[in-house]
N, C-alpha and C positions, 0 to 999 in steps of 0.2 A: 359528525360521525357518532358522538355520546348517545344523541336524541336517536337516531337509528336503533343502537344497541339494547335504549330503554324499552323502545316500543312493543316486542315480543314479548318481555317482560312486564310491564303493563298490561298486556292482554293476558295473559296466563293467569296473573294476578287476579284480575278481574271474573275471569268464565271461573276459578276455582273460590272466588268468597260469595257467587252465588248459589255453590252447591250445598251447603249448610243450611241455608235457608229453603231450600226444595226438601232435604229432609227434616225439617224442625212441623212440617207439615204433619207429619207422625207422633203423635204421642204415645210416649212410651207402655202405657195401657191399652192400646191398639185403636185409642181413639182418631181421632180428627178434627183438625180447626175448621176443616172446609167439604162440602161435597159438591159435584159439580150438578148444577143444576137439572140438564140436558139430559142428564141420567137419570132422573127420578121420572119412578111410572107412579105413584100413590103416597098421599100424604095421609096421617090423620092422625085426629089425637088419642092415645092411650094410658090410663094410670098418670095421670096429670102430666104427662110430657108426651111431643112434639115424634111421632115415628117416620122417618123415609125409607120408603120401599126404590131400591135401585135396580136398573137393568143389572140382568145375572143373578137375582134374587138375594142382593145383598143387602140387609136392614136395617138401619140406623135409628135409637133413639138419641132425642137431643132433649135434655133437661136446661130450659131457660132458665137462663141468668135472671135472678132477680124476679120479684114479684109479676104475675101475668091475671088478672081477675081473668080474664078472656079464656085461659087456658082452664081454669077452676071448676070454671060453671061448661065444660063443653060437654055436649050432649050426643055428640057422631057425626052432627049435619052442616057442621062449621067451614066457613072457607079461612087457610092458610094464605094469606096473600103475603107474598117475600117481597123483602126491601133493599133487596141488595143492589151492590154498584157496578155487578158484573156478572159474567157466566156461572159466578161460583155462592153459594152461598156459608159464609164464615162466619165462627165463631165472633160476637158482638155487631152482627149485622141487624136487624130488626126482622119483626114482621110483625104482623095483625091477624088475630083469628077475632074472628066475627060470624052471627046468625044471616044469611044474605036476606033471610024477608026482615029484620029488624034492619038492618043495614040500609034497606030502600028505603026508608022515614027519614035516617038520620045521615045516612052517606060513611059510606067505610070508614072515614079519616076521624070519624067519632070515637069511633074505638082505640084504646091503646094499643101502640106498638111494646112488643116484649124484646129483649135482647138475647140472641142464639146464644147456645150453650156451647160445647163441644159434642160432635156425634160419636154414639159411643156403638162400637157394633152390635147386632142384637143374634141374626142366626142367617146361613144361608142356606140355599136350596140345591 
């Protein structure tokens, strides 16, 4: 009869210490650890960091973590390739910018991965 009585209570428990974590997504500067993929209509690089153009005209710079050559030397014509492990691309996920006619010689994976930054908003339409 105990184990009955816990069980509601266990669950309660449980759907309310996931909710903290759905908002810790939010950084209090209005940034983001995560943007969802699926949303993004245009990547590219700007003033040495990493910008996504989202459906709804919402736009995201992300300044990589840590040194990127790849992002340095970018010229406008560079592919972003994400390395994520799911729909969503987050804060210390990876990716590769690379020249794709230099990339056909040496093959993408030549190039270094950088580590995602936080997205921080930029302006909407």
């Amino acid at each position: 009869m105990k184990a009955a009585l816990l069980s509601p209570i266990l669950a309660v428990t449980a759907c309310t210490a996931q909710a903290p974590l759905q908002q810790a997504q939010v950084l209090p500067e209005g940034a983001l650890r995560c943007i969802d993929l699926g949303r993004v209509t245009a990547r590219r690089i700007e003033r040495g960091a990493l910008v996504y153009e989202l459906v709804g005209g919402i736009t995201y710079r992300n300044d990589l973590g840590g040194t990127c050559p790849s992002l340095q030397r970018g010229t406008g014509s560079e592919v972003v390739q994400t390395e994520s492990q799911g729909p969503q691309l987050c804060r210390d996920d990876r990716v590769r910018i690379y020249d794709a006619a230099e990339a056909r010689g040496v093959g993408a994976t030549a190039f270094p991965q950088c580590r995602v930054g936080n997205f921080v908003p930029l302006a909407t339409r």
